[in-house]
Structures are given as structure tokens and as C-alpha cells.
C-alpha positions as CSV (number, residue, x, y, z in Angstrom):
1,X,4.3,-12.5,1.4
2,X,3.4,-13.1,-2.6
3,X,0.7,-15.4,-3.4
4,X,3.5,-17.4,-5.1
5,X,5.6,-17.6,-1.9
6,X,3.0,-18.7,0.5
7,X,3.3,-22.4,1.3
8,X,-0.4,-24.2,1.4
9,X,-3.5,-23.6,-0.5
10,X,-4.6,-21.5,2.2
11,X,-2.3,-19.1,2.3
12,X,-2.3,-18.8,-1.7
13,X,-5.8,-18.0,-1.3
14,X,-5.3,-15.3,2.1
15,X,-2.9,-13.7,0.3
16,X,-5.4,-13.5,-3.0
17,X,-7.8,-12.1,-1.1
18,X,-5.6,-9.7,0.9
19,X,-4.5,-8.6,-2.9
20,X,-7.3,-8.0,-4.1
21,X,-8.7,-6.0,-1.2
22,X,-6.1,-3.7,-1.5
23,X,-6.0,-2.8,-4.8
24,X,-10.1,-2.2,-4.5
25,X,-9.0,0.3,-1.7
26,X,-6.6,1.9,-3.6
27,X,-8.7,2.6,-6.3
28,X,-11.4,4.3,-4.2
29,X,-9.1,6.1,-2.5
30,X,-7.4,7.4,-5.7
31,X,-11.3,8.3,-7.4
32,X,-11.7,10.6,-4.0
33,X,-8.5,12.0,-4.2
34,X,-9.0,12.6,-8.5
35,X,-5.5,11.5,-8.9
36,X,-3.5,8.2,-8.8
37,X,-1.6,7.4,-5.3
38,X,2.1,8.0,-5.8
39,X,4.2,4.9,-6.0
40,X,7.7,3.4,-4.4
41,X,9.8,5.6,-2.9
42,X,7.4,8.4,-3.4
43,X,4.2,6.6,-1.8
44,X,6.4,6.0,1.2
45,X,7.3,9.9,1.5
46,X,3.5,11.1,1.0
47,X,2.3,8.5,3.5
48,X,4.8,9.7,6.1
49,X,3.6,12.9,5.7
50,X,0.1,12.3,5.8
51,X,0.3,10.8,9.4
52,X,2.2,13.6,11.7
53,X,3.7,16.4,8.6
54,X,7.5,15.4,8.6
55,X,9.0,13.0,5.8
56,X,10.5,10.0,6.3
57,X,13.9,11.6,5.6
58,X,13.1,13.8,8.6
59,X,11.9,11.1,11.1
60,X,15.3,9.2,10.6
61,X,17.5,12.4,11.7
């Protein structure tokens, strides 16, 4: 949900937070890998493959 879309105060500030969390884990992941994180359709495909070695493509067939 975007921070814009979340109904309460609350939940604007939840999904701050959560936003800001995971943009401070991406950049420390992306200073230990030396390279930016691929994004879109391209993140999905690397992540896929990170967690058992077949692409997204493959796990659909």
C-alpha cells in the first residue's frame, strides 16, 4: 500500500517507516554486492534465481 493510499495517520506513518526501511536495506545490500540491485522486471528474474537457480519464466512452465 503507498503512504498516499493508506487510510489513517497510522498507516501513513507504518507505511513511512516500512519505506524507509527498505530503501536503507537496499542500499546496504547494493554497497556489499558493489553494484546497484536490478530493477522491475529484471529485479524479479534475479531474485527468483537467487532463491532455488530457475527464473521465474521457468517456475511458471
Amino acid at each position: 500500500m503507498g503512504i498516499e493510499n493508506a487510510p489513517t495517520e497510522k498507516g501513513k506513518e507504518g507505511a513511512r517507516g516500512l519505506h524507509k526501511s527498505a530503501r536503507a536495506e537496499e542500499r546496504k545490500v547494493e554497497a556489499e554486492k558493489g553494484s546497484d540491485l536490478a530493477k522491475g522486471a529484471d529485479r524479479v528474474e534475479e531474485r527468483a534465481k537467487s532463491s532455488d537457480g530457475k527464473g521465474a519464466g521457468d517456475k511458471q512452465r
